[in-house]
Structures are given as C-alpha cells and as structure tokens.
N, C-alpha and C positions, 0 to 999 in steps of 0.2 A: 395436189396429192394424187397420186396415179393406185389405185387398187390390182390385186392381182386375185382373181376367181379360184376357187376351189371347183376340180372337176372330181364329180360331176357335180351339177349343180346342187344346191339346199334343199331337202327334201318340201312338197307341196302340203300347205295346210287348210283346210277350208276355209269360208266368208270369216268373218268379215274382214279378214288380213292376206286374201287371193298371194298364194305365192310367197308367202313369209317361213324362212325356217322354222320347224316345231324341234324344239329341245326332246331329248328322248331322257325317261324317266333315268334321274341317277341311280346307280348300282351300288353306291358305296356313301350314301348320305349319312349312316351314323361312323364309316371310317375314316377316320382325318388321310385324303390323297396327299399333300401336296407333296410335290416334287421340285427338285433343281432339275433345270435343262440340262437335256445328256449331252455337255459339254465337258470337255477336261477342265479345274480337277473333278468336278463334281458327280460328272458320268448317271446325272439322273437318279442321286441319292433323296432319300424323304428328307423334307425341311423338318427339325427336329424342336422343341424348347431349350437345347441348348444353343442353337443357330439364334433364336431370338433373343434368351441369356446374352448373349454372347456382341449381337447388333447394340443391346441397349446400353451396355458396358464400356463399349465401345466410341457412342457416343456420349455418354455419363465423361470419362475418364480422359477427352481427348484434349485438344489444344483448347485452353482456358478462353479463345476469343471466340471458340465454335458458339452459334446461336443455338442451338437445340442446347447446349446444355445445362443453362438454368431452368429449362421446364424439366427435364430430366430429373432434376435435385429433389425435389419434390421425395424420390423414389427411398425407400429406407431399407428396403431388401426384395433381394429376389432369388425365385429358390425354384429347382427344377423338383419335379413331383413325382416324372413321368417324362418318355421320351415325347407327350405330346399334349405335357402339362405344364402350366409356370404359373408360383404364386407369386402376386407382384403387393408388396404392403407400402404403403405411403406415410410420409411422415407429418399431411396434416389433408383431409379433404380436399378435393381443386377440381371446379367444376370442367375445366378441359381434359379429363383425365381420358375420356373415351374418344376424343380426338388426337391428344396426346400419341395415343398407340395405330391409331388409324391415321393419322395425317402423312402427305405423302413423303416428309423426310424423314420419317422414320422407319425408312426402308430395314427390310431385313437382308443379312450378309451374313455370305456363309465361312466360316476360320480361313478356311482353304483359301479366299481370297485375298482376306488382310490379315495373314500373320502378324505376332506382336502386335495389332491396331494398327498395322501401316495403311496408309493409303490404296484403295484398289486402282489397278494400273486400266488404261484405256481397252486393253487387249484380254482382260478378265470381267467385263461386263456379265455376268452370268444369274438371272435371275430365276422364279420359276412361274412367270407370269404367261399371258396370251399368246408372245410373241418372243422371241430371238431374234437379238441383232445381227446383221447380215453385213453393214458396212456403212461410214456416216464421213463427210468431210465437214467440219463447224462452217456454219457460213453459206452453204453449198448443197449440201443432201444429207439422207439419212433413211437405210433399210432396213427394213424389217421380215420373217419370215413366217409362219404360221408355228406354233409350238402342239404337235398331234397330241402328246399326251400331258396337255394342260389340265390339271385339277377343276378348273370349272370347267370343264370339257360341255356335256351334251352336244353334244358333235362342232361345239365353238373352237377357235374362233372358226369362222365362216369364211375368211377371206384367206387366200395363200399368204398374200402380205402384204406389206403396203411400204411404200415409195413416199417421204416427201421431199421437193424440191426449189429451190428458189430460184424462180427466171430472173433471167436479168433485165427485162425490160416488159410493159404491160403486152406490148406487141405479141410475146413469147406468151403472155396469160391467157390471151385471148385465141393464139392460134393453136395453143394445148386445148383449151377447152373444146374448141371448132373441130381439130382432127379426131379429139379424145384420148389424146395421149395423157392428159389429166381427168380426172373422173371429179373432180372436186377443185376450186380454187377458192381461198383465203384473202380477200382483196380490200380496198377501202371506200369509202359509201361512193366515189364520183366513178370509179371503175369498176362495181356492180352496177351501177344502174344504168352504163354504158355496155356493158356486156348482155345483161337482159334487154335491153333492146334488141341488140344483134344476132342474141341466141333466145328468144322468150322461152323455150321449154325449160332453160335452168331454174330450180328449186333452191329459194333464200333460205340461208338459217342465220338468225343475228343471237346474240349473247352479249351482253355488257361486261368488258373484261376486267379485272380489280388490279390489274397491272398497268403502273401510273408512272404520271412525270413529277415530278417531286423538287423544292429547294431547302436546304436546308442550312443553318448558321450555328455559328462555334459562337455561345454563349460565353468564351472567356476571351474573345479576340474584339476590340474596338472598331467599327461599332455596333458590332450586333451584340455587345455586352448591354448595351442600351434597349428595353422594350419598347419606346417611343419607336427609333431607328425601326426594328423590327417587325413593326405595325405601318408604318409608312409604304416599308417596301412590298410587304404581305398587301397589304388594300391597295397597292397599286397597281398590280398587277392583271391583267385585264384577262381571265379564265377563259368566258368565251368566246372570244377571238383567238384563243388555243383550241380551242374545239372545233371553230373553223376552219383554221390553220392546218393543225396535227390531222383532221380525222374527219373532212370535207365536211362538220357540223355531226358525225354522228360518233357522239359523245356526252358526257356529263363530269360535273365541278364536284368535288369531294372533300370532305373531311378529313381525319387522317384515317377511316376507314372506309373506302373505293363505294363509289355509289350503288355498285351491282351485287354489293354484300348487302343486300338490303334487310336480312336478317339483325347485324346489327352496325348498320350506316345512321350516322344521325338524319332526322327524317329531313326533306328538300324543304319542306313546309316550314321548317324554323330554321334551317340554313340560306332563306332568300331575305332575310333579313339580319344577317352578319356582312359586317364590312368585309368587302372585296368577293362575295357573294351578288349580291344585289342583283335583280334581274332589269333590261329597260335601259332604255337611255336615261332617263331618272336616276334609276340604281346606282347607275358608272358615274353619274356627277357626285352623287352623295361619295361615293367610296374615295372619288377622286379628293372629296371634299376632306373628310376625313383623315384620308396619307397626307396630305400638306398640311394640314393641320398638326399633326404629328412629328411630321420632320422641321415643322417650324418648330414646335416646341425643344426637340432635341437638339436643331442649333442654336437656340436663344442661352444653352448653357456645354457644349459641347462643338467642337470643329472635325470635319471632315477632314480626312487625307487629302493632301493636295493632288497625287497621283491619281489617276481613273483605278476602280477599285475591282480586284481581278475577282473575276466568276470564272470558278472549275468545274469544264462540261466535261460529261462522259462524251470523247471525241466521233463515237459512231452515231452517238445522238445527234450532236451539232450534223455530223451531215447527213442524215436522213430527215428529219425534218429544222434543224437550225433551232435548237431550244435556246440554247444559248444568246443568240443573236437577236432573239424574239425577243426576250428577256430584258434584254440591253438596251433593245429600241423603243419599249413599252415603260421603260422606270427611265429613260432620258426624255420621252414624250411627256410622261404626265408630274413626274419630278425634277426633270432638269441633273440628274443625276448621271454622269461618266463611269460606263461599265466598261471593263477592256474581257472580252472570253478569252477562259485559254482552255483549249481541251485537251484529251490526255486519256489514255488508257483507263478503264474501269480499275483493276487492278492496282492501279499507280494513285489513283485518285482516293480510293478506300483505305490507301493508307495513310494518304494525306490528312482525309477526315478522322480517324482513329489517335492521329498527332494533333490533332488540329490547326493544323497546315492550310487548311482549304478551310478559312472562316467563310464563308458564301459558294455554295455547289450548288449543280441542278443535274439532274439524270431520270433515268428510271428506275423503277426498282418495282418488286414482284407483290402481288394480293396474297392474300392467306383466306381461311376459311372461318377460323375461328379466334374470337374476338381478342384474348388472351394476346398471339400472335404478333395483332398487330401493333400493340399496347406494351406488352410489358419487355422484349427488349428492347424497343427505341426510348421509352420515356421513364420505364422505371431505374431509379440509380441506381439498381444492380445488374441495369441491361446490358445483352452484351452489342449490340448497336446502337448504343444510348452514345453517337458521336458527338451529341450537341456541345459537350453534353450537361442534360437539363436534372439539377438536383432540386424538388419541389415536393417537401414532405406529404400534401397535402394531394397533390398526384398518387406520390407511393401509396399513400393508403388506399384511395379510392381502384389503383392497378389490384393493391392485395387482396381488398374488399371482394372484387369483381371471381377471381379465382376461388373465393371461399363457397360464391353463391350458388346454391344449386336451382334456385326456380330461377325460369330462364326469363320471364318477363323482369322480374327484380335484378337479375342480372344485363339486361338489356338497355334498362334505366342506367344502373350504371355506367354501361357504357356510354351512353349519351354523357352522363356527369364530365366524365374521359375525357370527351370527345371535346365538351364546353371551353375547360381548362385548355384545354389543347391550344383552340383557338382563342383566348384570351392571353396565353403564353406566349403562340407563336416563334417556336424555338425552328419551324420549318411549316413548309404546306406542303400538303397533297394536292397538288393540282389540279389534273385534269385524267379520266382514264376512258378508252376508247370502246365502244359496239361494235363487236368483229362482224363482218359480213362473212357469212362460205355461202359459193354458190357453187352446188351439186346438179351434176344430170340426174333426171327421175329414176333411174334404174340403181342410184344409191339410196337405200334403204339401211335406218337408223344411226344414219351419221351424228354423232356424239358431239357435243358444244356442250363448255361448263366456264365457268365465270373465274376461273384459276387451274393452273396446270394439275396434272396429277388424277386426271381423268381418261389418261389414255389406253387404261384398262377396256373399257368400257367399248374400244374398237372391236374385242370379242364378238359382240351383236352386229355390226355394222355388214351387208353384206350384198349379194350385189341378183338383180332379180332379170336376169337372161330373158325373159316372156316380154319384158317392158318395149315398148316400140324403139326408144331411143335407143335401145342397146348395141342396135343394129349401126353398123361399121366401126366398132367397139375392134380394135386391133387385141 
C-alpha cells in the first residue's frame, strides 16, 4: 500500500501521542452533515432519508437470490418523517437489527445512481465517505483520493490517498518496502519474517481474518446424500496441514463461524475434541480412525462411482495455493478415495452449486460480523445460500430462536447449539482462515486491521508522521 501525505503536515499534539493529529472541535455535531461526493449526478447533494428509504427498498425488492434479502424481510414499513428522519417498524423483534442497518452491505445509494433499482454501473461508484475513487484494475490496483468535505471531517481524513497494489512477485515486495515506494505491505507469515530481518525497523500488525476456505456437499446428490459418506470425508481431512500449507502455519481451524469472530466462534476448548479437529499426532490417528470407520460403514450398504469423483475449485484458488489438489491428496492418503479437480470460474461455479451441479466444491468465501449472518442464509431452509441444500427443522428453529434473542450471552449459547448441529450434520466445513501479517514503516501511524472487510472507513485516522526518522528518503 503506498500512502500519499497531506500537505502541510497534521497539526502537533502534546505527550503522550508526540506528533499525532488533534481532530479540531466539530462545528455541526447537532446538524446531520452528510454529503454525496461532488461528483456527477450528485454534485455533493446532503444524503437524505429518502436515499436510505430508498437503498433499503431496493435491496428488500430485488433479485429473489440476492442474500441480504431475507434479513431485510424482517422490515414491515418504512416511512420517511423528515428529510433526516426514518421510521423503520419490524414485523417481529431480531436481535441483529442494529447490525442489520450498520453492516457493511447495507450500503447506502443514491436514486441517481440505480434508477428503476438497476444495477449501479462501474463508472458511478459515488459514495459519501472518507475517500473517492480515483481509478482501480481487479486483480492489479486500486486508488483512492482524499474526500475534503467529508462529514466526519475534523480535518480527516489525513492522508491525500491511498494506492493499493499487487506485486507480482515478493522480489517487488521487498524492493517497495526498501525504496519506499510502499509504505505498508500485506504478506504471509514466512515473507514477514523474512523481510524484518532485512528491514528490522518494520512495525507488525497481525489480525485473524474470518475469510476462509470452505467445502461443501449437495445433500440430494449420491454420496453425500449419505451422513456416514459425509463424516468420512469431513474427519479426514487434515486442517492443519492447511494451515501449514495455505498460511506458512499462521492460521487457525474453524467451525462454520471463522475463529477470529471470537465473539461468537465456538470455543477451541470444545472444538479439539471433534472429529477432524483433534490436536497431536494422537488426534490425527483418532480422526483418521473414525473416517474409516465411517466410510466402512457407508460401503457395507452403499457403492461408490466407479469414475474418480469430481471436486469443483474456485480456479484462482487451485492456483494460488492448490486447494483443490491438497484436497485430493489428503482423502486418497488417508481414504484411498479418487478425487479428479476441475476448477472453474467463481461465477460458473455458484451456479453450479445453486443447481446442484457441483455435489462436492471447495473455494473461499467471505467472514461476516454477526452471528445471524453466518447461520441463517447457508443453513436455514429459507436461505438464500442454503446451496446444500440442508432442510433440518430442528436447525430452523434453533437459526430463528437465535434472532429472537436479545441477551447476548443467551444468544451466544445459541450459537454454539448452531454450531454443534452443524458439525454433527456436516452438510460442509469451514476449514481453515488465515492471520494477516501488514508490515508498516514506523512513520505509519494508525494503520487500521479488522477481522472482515468493511472497515476501510476507518483509514480516515491513518496518517502519516514526517518527524519520524524513517520518513526520510520517503519519495
């Protein structure tokens, strides 16, 4: 990530934070600021409660397979009061209701850009947050630009803008970090600990990220209509040797809520004693003990295809770390079982799963924050990425239970319940999710790391401290 300075520098604040911007009292705390960027069409108009009317309607009303909109359903009316007022009434209690509206896909969108509800187009990105897009290739880069008359202003954000890019090779990571053409890099545990040696003045920040590798099975396709089947290939699987693998050990094994939601992860302490869990060379015999077990039972009344049984990778996955192939090597090692991969477009794949075309997939897929989330469109039968898909009354109620709850310890139990079933069911796992390493020069000051996307508001504070020694040959 390369940063771009605000001149002149952040004003100086005293001890105990030498050098730290001081925010300057806000002028307008009781008058709602916000604004769209003075971009066309919006030319820096105030976000109104019709604009948010209007966002949540919009995902309420849209394509029946969109995921936000079963939590949306919930909603029984909404009524503008005020150009900077909305009343929203429910049509039963739900304890995600204030993440509901603050979660980060519930963005707000102004008419102007999706008339009719259409789609906004690449070239109408117009928000009215910290920053402005400036220009982005997928894959390749993506800029940003300072936004002056941001609503959280106090003279934020602090930086002109920010740059990130993807080298093509660590070579390039290392010789950014060294020139400083990078102020910041994003790397993995065996290429931080190789670059602090090289450069010791870099500054570690790690975070456990809830974005994970995942497999999952079409409960109506032979044989993973069988639990036994199911429980074989789940405990066979060997987690930390993915962790290895994937993330040079700096990682952790999860339920199907990511380990670094620790808020509500089922706890490690009672997940090291679930098959295909297990810690120890011990562990991996027991688990191993148990998948044969299992699959013995499932062929003493059931036959396998005779074909190798095809696993569908998300294709950018197999080649960046080979999940796929990891996969196939680890269930013909400890099962004797013929996987053939075939990768394939994300895209192409999602709709595989959706048909249930792709009975056996493995890819990534993204953390959430709150529990709900993770739980009620994969596994409730009214979800709308319930691809499994798994009908289990006794799930349903314990997903609907959990939305009713509003104390959060009693709600948390729940999710554990969830979570149990989950792994008793095994309709998929959550495998494995990874500890980001960034390593920052010291003259980056409150560089922002969160355990799921949707925190890159928060670069507003991040800014950059010209006094610091390293700054110097800072291009």
């Amino acid at each position: 990530m390369r940063t771009r300075r605000r001149a002149p520098s952040p004003p100086i604040s005293p001890p105990p934070c030498p050098n730290a911007p001081t925010p300057s009292p806000s002028s307008s705390a009781s008058t709602p600021s916000a604004r769209w960027h003075d971009l066309p069409p919006l030319n820096g108009r105030p976000v109104t409660a019709d604009d948010v009317k209007f966002s949540i309607e919009r995902q309420l009303s849209g394509d029946t397979t969109f995921v936000r909109a079963p939590q949306w359903s919930v909603i029984d009316s909404l009524e503008v009061t005020s150009p900077t007022a909305i009343t929203v009434k429910l049509k039963a209690p739900i304890a995600a209701a204030h993440h509901l509206f603050a979660d980060v896909a519930s963005f707000i969108v102004a008419p102007e850009l999706a008339p009719d509800g259409r789609d906004i187009t690449l070239d109408h990105q117009v928000g009215s947050g910290p920053f402005l897009w400036v220009e982005w290739s997928d894959q390749r880069f993506a800029s940003v630009r300072r936004n002056p008359a941001w609503f959280g202003g106090d003279r934020r954000p602090y930086l002109d803008g920010i740059s990130l890019v993807q080298p093509r090779t660590t070579a390039e990571v290392e010789s950014g970090l060294r020139t400083r053409a990078l102020d910041v890099a994003v790397v993995n545990r065996t290429l931080a600990d190789h670059l602090k040696r090289a450069l010791p003045q870099l500054v570690e920040y790690t975070v456990g990220h809830s974005m994970f590798f995942s497999v999952r099975y079409s409960l109506v396709n032979h044989p993973y209509n069988d639990h036994r089947f199911r429980n074989a290939i789940t405990w066979a699987l060997d987690r930390r040797e993915m962790v290895r693998k994937f993330f040079d050990g700096s990682g952790g094994l999860s339920p199907w809520v990511s380990w670094p939601v620790s808020r509500w992860t089922l706890p490690e302490s009672e997940l090291t004693v679930v098959p295909g869990y297990r810690p120890g060379d011990g562990g991996r015999e027991a688990d191993l003990r148990e998948a044969r077990a299992a699959l013995d039972a499932f062929r003493s009344e059931k036959t396998l295809p005779a074909d190798p049984l095809p696993l569908f990778v998300v294709d950018a996955t197999e080649s960046a770390i080979g999940l796929g192939s990891v996969i196939r090597d680890q269930l013909k090692a400890a099962l004797g079982l013929d996987i053939r991969v075939v990768p394939m477009p994300l895209s192409q794949l999602v709709g595989l799963l959706l048909s249930a075309e792709a009975p056996f997939a493995a890819g990534p897929d993204t953390g959430w924050i709150d529990l709900d989330d993770w739980v009620y469109p994969y596994f409730h039968s009214a979800g709308t990425r319930n691809s499994f898909p798994l009908r289990d009354p006794d799930l349903d109620a314990l997903i609907e239970k959990q939305r009713l709850e509003l104390n959060e310890t009693a709600r948390r139990d729940l999710g554990y319940e969830i979570q149990r079933r989950i792994l008793a069911l095994n309709p998929g796992a959550n495998l494995v999710s990874e500890r980001v390493v960034a390593l920052a020069w010291p003259y980056v000051k409150g560089y922002p790391l969160d355990t799921t996307d949707g925190y890159q508001d928060r670069f507003a504070s991040c800014w950059i401290d010209a006094s610091d020694p390293t700054f110097r040959g800072r291009a």
